[in-house]
C-alpha positions in Angstrom: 175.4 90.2 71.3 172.6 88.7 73.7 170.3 85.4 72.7 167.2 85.7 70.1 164.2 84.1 68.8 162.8 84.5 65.8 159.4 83.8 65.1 158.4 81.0 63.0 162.0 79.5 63.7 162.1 75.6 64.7 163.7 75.1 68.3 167.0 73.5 66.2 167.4 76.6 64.3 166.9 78.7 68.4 169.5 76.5 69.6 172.2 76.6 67.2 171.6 80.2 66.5 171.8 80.7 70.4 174.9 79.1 70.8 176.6 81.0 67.6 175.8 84.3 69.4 177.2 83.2 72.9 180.0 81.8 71.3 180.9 85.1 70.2 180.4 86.5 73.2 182.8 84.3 74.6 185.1 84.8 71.3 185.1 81.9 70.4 184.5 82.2 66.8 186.0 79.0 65.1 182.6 77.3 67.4 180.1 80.2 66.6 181.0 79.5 63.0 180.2 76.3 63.4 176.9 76.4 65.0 175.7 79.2 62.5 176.5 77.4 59.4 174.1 74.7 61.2 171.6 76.9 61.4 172.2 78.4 58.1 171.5 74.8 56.9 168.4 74.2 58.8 167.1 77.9 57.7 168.6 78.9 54.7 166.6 81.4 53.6 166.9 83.4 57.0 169.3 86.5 56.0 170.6 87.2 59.6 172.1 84.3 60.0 173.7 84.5 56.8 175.2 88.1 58.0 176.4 87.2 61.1 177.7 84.0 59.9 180.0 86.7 57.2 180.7 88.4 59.7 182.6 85.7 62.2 184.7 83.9 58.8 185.4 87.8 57.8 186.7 88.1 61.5 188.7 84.7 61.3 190.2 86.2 58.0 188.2 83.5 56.0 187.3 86.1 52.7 186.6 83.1 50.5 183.9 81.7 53.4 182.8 85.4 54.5 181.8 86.3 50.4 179.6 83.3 50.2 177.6 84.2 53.3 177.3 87.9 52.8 176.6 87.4 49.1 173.8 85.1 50.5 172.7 87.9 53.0 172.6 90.6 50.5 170.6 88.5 48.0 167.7 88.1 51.0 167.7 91.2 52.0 169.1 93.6 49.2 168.2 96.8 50.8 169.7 96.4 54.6 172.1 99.1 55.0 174.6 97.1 57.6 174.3 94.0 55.0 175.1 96.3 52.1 178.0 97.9 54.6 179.7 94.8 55.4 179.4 93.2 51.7 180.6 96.3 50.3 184.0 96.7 52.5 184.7 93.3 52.1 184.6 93.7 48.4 187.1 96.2 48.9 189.0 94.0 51.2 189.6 91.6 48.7 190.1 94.2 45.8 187.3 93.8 44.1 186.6 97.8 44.1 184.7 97.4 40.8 182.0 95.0 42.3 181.3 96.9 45.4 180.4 100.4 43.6 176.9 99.1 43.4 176.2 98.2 47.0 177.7 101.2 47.9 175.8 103.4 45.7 172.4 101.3 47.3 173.1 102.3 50.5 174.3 106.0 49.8 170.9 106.2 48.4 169.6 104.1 51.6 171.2 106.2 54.1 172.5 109.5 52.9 173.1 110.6 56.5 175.6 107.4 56.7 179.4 109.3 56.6 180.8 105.8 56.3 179.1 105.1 53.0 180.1 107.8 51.4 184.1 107.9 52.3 184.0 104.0 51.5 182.1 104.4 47.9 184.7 107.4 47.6 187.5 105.0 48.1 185.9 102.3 45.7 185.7 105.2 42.6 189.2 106.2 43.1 190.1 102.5 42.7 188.7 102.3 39.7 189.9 104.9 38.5 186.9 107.1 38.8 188.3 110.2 40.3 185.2 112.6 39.3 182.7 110.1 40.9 184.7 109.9 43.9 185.4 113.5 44.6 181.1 114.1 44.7 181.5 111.2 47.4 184.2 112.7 49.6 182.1 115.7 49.5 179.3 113.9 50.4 181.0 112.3 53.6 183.6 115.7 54.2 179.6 117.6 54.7 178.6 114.7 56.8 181.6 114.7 59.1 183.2 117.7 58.7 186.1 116.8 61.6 186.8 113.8 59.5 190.6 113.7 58.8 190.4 110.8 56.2 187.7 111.8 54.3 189.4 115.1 54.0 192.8 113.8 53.0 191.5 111.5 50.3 189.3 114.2 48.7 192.6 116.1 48.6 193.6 112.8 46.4 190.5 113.0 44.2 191.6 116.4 43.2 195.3 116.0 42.5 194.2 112.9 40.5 192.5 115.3 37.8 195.0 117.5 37.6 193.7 120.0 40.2 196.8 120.2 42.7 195.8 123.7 44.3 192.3 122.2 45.3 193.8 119.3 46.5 195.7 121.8 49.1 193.0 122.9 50.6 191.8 119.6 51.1 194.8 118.3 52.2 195.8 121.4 54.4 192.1 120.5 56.2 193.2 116.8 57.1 196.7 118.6 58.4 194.5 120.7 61.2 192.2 117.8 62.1 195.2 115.5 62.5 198.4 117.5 62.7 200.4 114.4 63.5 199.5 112.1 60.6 202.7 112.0 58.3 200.8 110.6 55.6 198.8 113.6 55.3 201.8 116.1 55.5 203.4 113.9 52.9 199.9 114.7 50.7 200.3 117.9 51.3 203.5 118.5 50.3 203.5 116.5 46.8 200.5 118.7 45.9 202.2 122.2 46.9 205.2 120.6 44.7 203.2 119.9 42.1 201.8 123.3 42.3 205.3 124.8 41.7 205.6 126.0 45.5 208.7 124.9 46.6 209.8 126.1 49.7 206.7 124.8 51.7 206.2 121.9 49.7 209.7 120.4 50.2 209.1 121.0 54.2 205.7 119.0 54.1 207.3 116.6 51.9 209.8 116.0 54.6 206.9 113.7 56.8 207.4 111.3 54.0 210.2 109.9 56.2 208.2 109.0 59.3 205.3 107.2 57.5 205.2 103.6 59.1 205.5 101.7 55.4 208.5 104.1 54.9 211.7 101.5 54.4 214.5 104.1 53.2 215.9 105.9 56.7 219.3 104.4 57.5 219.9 103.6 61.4 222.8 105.2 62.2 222.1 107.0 65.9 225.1 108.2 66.3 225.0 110.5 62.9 222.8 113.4 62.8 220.2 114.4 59.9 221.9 117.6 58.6 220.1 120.2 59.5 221.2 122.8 56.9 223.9 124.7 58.7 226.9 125.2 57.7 229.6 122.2 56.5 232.3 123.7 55.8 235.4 121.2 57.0 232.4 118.6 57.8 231.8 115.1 55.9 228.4 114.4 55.0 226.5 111.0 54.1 223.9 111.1 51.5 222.0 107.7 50.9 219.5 107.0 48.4 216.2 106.5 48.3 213.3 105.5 46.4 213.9 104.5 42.7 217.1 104.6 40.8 215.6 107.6 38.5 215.5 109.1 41.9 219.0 108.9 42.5 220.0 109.7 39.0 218.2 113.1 39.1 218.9 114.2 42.8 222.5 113.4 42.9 223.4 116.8 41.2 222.5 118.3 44.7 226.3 116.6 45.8 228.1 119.7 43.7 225.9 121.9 46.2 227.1 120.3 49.3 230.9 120.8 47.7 230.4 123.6 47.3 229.3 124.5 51.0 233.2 123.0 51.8 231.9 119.6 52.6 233.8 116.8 52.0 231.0 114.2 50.4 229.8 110.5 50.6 227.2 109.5 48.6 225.6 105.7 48.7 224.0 104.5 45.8 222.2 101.4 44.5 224.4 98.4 43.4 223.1 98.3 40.0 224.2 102.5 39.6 227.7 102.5 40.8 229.6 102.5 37.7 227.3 104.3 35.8 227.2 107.0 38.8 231.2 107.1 39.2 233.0 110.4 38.5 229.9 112.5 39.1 230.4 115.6 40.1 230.5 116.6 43.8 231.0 113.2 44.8 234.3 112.6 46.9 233.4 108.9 47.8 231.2 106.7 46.1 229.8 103.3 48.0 226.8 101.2 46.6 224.4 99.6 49.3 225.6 96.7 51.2 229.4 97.8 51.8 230.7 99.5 54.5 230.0 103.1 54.9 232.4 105.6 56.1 232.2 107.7 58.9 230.7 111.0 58.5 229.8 114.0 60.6 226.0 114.2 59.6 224.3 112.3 57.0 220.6 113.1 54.8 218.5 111.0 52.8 218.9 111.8 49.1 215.4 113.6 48.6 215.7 116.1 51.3 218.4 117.7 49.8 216.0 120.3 47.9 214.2 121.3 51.5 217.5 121.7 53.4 219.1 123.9 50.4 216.1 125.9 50.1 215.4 125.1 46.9 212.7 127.0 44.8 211.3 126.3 41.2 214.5 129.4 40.2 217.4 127.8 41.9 217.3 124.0 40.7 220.8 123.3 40.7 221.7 122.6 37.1 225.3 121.6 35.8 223.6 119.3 33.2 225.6 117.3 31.3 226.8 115.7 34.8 226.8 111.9 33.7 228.8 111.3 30.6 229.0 107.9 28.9 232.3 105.8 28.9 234.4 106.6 26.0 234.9 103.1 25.1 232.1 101.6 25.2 230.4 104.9 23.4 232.4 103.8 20.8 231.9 100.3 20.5 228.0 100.3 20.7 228.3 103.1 17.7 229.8 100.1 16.0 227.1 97.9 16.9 224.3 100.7 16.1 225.8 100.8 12.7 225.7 97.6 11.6 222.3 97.5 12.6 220.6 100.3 10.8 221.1 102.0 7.6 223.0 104.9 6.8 220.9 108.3 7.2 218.7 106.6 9.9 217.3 109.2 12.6 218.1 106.7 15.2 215.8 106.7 18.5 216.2 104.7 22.1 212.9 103.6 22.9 211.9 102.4 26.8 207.9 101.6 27.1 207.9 99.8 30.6 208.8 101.8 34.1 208.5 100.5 37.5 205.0 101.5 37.9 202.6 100.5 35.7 200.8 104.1 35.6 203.6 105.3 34.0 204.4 102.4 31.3 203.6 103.1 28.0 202.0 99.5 25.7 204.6 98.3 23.3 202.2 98.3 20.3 201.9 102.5 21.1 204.9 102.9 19.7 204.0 101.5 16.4 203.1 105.1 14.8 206.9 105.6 15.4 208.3 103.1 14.2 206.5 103.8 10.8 207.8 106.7 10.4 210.0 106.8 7.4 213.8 107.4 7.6 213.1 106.4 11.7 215.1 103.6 13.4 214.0 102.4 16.8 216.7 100.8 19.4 215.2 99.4 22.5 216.4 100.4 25.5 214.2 98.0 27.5 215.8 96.0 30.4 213.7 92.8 31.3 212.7 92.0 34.8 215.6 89.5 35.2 219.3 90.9 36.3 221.5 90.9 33.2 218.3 90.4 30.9 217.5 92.5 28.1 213.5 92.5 26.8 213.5 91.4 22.7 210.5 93.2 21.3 207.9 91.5 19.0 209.9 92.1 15.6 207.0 92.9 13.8 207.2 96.8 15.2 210.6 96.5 13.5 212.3 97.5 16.9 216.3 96.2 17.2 217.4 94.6 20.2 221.4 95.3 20.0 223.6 92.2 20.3 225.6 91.5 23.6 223.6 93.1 26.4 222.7 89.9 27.7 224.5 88.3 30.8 225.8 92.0 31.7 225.9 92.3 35.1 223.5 95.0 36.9 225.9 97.8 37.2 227.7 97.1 33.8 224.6 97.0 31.9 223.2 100.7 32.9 227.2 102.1 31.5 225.8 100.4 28.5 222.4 101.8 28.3 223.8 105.2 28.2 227.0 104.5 25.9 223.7 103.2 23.8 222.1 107.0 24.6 225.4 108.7 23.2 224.6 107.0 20.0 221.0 107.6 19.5 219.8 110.9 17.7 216.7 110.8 20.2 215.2 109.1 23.3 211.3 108.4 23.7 210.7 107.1 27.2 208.3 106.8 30.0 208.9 107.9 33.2 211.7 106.1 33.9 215.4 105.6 35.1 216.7 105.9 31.3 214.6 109.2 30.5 216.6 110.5 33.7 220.4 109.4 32.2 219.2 110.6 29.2 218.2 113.7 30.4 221.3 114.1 33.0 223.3 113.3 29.7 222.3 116.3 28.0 220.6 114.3 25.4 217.8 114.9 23.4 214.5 113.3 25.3 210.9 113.1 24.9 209.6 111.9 28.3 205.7 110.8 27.9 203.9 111.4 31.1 200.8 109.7 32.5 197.6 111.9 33.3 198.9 112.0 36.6 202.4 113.0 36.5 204.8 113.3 39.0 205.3 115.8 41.3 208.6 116.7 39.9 207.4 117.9 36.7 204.9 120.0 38.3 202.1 121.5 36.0 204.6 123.0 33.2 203.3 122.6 29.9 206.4 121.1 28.1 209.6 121.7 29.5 211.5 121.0 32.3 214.1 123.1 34.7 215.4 119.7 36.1 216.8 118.7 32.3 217.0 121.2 29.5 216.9 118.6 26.2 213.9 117.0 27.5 210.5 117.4 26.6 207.5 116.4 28.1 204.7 115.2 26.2 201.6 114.9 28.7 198.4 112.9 28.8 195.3 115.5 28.0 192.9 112.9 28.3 193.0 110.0 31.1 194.6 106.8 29.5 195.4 108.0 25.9 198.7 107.0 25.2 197.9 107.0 21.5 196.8 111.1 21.8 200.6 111.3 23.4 202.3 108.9 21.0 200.7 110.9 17.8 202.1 114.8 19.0 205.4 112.4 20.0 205.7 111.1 16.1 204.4 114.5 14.6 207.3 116.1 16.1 209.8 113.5 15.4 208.6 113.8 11.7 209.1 117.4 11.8 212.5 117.1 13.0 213.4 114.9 10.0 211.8 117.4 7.4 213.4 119.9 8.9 217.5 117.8 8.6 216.2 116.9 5.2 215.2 120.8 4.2 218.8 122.4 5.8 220.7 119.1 4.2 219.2 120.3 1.0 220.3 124.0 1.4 223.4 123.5 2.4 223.4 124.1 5.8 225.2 121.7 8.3 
């Protein structure tokens, strides 16, 4: 920046505003922040000083500071494209995505040519949950700057988020040639191809996942090699988990295909899963994270098993049931399930809250179920704390069993699915007990979020990964209530249905 005068301007307001702009030449920014907020005061209603006083503080990471001048800026001059820029991002900056669609819009309108604009009001909508809006805007900035990777990827993320995973392979397949070695991209492109149903490329994209810089699952272990798919007979091979425990629950099947290759097996869990996870099939040697880990020929994070055994929508290894619930404590909850309900009941494990909040389903949803008649609901909620079980508002009528407080993590989960054995039906989210449930071989209704995962593709209700579950999905964005009715609609079919055999006769 050089010196300037403006006309009109006193010589106080000349010199302070001077020595702001060769302060920052000199970047020195805490002392060109000081001299522009005194020339600020002696010309408030100048918007340039106001702008470049936003943008030192947003340089010195001052947001609270930066919003007050670039709110003041925009306000004196509502229609200057860099003001509207800079006030915008920062918006974003401090996510408050909602508040900068409008300045963003302004200056889309203001500058159409301006590729910027569009990708950031793009990125704004899809904040807000606006993926229509934002999809025009990507296309907007994609026309403008055709070579632009980002703008490419994240109008391959408009798509999948309406459902529309073969689009978002184009776009996504567009950002792969502009930037071959961004893993983030690869990783986009292979959850849409999955979600698409094409497994054998979309497990190999999917594979970048693990060189993404906020990745935090690879194990260091430099003396061990990633198997590479070849042959293990007489060889030990390391598995370790990643990601979340439903993760885990639903991948470790892959350990009977490794056995069955001649591979003697180690797989490393999460603490809180060992017990539950012990005397899985495939599994010679079991070790949660934290103790020591044998030595192994080769070794494979959990979710590339699928890519390395060449696995397509057809050959999903099955072998379901594969977890099985202790014997004794199936038969002491039955106790406790008993002497909580009443004779007849068509008893179902509930769980409304899953690690992400997309996929958690409000308590009061399930409120059409539990007025069903002849229907008990059992929650199967765990609380935030370790050892703490969530009491639901009693007036849904929903029992919390006695003694699962003070369980310790891996105790409690041998619980939850002695609780499973006992129930005639679980309702879940997207969740770690809708996958013990499912690797039980119990009856499940999983209710999926618009944007379901990648690993129940696009099928319309049932699943190759678990053949008792059912997936009930969103058909409108945000209606749990549309999901929650077919859910209780079925469920009261079910009931008719034991009531009309009972009646014949038939067992």
């Amino acid at each position: 920046m050089g010196e300037a005068t403006f006309d009109g301007a006193g010589e106080a307001f000349d010199r302070c505003f001077g020595a702001g702009l060769r302060h920052v030449d000199a970047e020195s920014l805490e002392a060109a922040a000081c001299s522009f907020r005194t020339a600020a005061a002696i010309r408030p209603e100048h918007p340039v000083v106001w702008f470049v006083l936003g943008l030192v503080l947003r340089g010195l990471g001052r947001g609270d500071g930066a919003a007050v001048a670039l709110r003041a800026a925009h306000r004196l001059r509502p229609d200057d494209a860099d003001t509207l820029f800079q006030w915008a991002s920062l918006l974003i900056e401090r996510r408050l995505p909602k508040e900068a669609v409008a300045p963003l819009l302004r200056l889309v309108a203001l500058r159409p040519g301006y590729p910027d604009a569009a990708f950031s009001l793009g990125n704004a909508l899809m904040a807000v949950d606006e993926p229509e809006r934002a999809e025009a805007a990507y296309r907007l900035a994609v026309l403008l700057e055709p070579g632009a990777a980002a703008a490419n990827n994240n109008r391959g993320a408009a798509f999948l988020s309406q459902g529309r995973p073969e689009e978002a392979v184009v776009s996504y397949r567009r950002a792969v040639r502009l930037e071959p070695g961004s893993a983030e991209h690869h990783k986009n492109l292979g959850v849409s191809l999955l979600t698409a149903g094409n497994f054998a490329e979309g497990t190999a994209e999917y594979e970048w996942r693990t060189r993404q810089a906020v990745w935090q699952w690879n194990r260091d272990r430099p003396d061990t090699p990633l198997w590479d798919g070849g042959p293990l007979n007489g060889k030990t091979i390391l598995v370790h988990f990643e990601q979340g425990l439903g993760d885990t629950v639903q991948f470790i099947r892959y350990m009977t295909v490794l056995k069955a290759m001649g591979a003697r097996t180690i797989f490393e869990c999460q603490p809180p899963l060992k017990r539950l996870l012990t005397g899985v099939p495939g599994v010679d040697a079991l070790v949660a994270r934290g103790e020591p880990l044998p030595e192994a020929d080769c070794l494979l994070p959990l979710m590339s098993l699928p890519h390395r055994c060449r696995t397509t929508v057809a050959t999903i290894p099955g072998g379901v049931p594969y977890l099985r619930a202790d014997p004794e404590r199936a038969a002491f909850w039955r106790r406790r399930i008993a002497e909580a309900g009443r004779p007849g009941d068509f008893r179902v494990g509930i769980q409304w809250r899953a690690a992400g909040d997309d996929r958690s389903i409000p308590l009061e949803r399930f409120a059409r179920l539990s007025h069903l008649s002849g229907v008990r609901l059992y929650s199967l909620q765990k609380a935030d704390g370790p050892g703490q079980w969530e009491r639901p508002d009693d007036r849904l009528g929903i029992v919390s069993l006695p003694d699962r407080d003070g369980k310790g993590e891996d105790e409690g989960f041998v619980d939850t699915a002695a609780i499973i054995e006992g129930m005639d039906l679980i309702v879940a989210c997207d969740s770690v007990v809708g996958h013990i449930a499912g690797a039980m071989g119990r009856p499940v209704f999983l209710a999926l979020p618009w944007l379901g995962d990648w690993r129940w593709m696009r099928l319309p209700d049932r699943t190759p990964w678990y053949p008792r579950t059912r997936l009930f999905r969103m058909t409108r964005r945000n209606d749990w209530d549309g999901v929650m009715a077919r859910i209780a609609a079925e469920i009261a079919a079910e009931i008719d249905a034991a009531v009309a055999r009972r009646a014949a006769g038939v067992s």
